[in-house]
N, C-alpha and C positions, 0 to 999 in steps of 0.2 A: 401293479401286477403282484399278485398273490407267489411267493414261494411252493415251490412244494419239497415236501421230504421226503428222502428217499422210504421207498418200502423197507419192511424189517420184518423177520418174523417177530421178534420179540413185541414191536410194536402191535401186531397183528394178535398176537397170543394178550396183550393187553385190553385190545378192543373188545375180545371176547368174554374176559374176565368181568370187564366193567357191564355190559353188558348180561350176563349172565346172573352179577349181583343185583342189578336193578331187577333183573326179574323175580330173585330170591326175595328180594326187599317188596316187590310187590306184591307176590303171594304170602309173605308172612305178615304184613301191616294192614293190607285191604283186607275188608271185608267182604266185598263186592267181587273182587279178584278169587277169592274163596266157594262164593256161591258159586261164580261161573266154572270154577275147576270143579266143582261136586257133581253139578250139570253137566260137563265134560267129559267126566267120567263115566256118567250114568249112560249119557249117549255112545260112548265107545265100547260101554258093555252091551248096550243093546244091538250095536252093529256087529260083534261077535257073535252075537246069539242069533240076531236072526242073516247073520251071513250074506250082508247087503254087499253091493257087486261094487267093481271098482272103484266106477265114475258116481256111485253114491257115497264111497268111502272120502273119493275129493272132495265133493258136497259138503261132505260132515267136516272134513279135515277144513276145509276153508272155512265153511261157519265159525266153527270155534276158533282157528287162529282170529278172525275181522271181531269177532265181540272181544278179545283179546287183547288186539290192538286198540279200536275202540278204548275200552276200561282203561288202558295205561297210558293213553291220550289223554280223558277225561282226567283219571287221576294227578297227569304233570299241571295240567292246564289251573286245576281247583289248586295244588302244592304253588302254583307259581301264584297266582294270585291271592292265597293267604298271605304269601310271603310278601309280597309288593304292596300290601296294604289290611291289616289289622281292623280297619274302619268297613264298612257296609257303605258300598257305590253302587246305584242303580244298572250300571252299565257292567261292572263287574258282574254283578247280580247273571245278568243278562247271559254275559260270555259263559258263564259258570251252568248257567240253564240247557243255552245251545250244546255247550259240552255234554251235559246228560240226557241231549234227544238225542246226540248222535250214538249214543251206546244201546238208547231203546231201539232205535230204528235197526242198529246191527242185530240187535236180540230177538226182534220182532223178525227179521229176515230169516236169518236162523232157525225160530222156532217155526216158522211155514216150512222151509225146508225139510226140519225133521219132521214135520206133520207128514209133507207131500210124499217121503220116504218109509215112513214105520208106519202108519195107518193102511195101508195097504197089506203091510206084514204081519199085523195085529191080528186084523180081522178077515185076513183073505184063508 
């Protein structure tokens, strides 16, 4: 039977810190992490500008959090297996692949969604 700790804030104010750092660490070392924050942006300017309604705003807001999480999936997944072996494993190979269809697949969702949202605002 697992222990548990009592709550803390300090504890709590830790989890956020650590948390907060991986994501600094992620946007400043990825590249990948970079283009998707450019894209990011460039979408949240366009939903200001063309003044998309709520339940498009969570569209957008969700997309970009899941390519997001997504990317810093993919990113641990590739860091851990550098790390567990230096050597080229077909099967590693593999895991390291799947990790990066599952970020196109989020990206590829995403951008149908802002198509299915801004093409109407473009051109209407």
């Amino acid at each position: 039977m697992e222990s548990r700790q009592p709550f803390t804030f300090r504890k709590q104010r830790l989890s956020f810190y650590y948390a907060a750092k991986g994501l600094a660490l992620f946007f400043r070392f990825e590249r990948n992490a970079r283009l998707h924050l450019l894209a990011a942006g460039l979408v949240i300017a366009a939903s200001l500008y063309f003044r998309i309604s709520a339940f498009e705003t969570m569209l957008v807001a969700i997309s970009i959090g899941l390519v997001w999480m997504a990317e810093m999936f993919n990113t641990c997944i590739e860091k851990l297996i550098d790390f567990i072996s230096l050597e080229k494993h077909t099967q590693l190979g593999i895991i390291k692949d799947l990790s990066a269809g599952a970020v196109l697949i989020s990206s590829l969702v995403a951008l149908v969604t802002g198509l299915i949202i801004f093409i109407p605002k473009i051109f209407l």
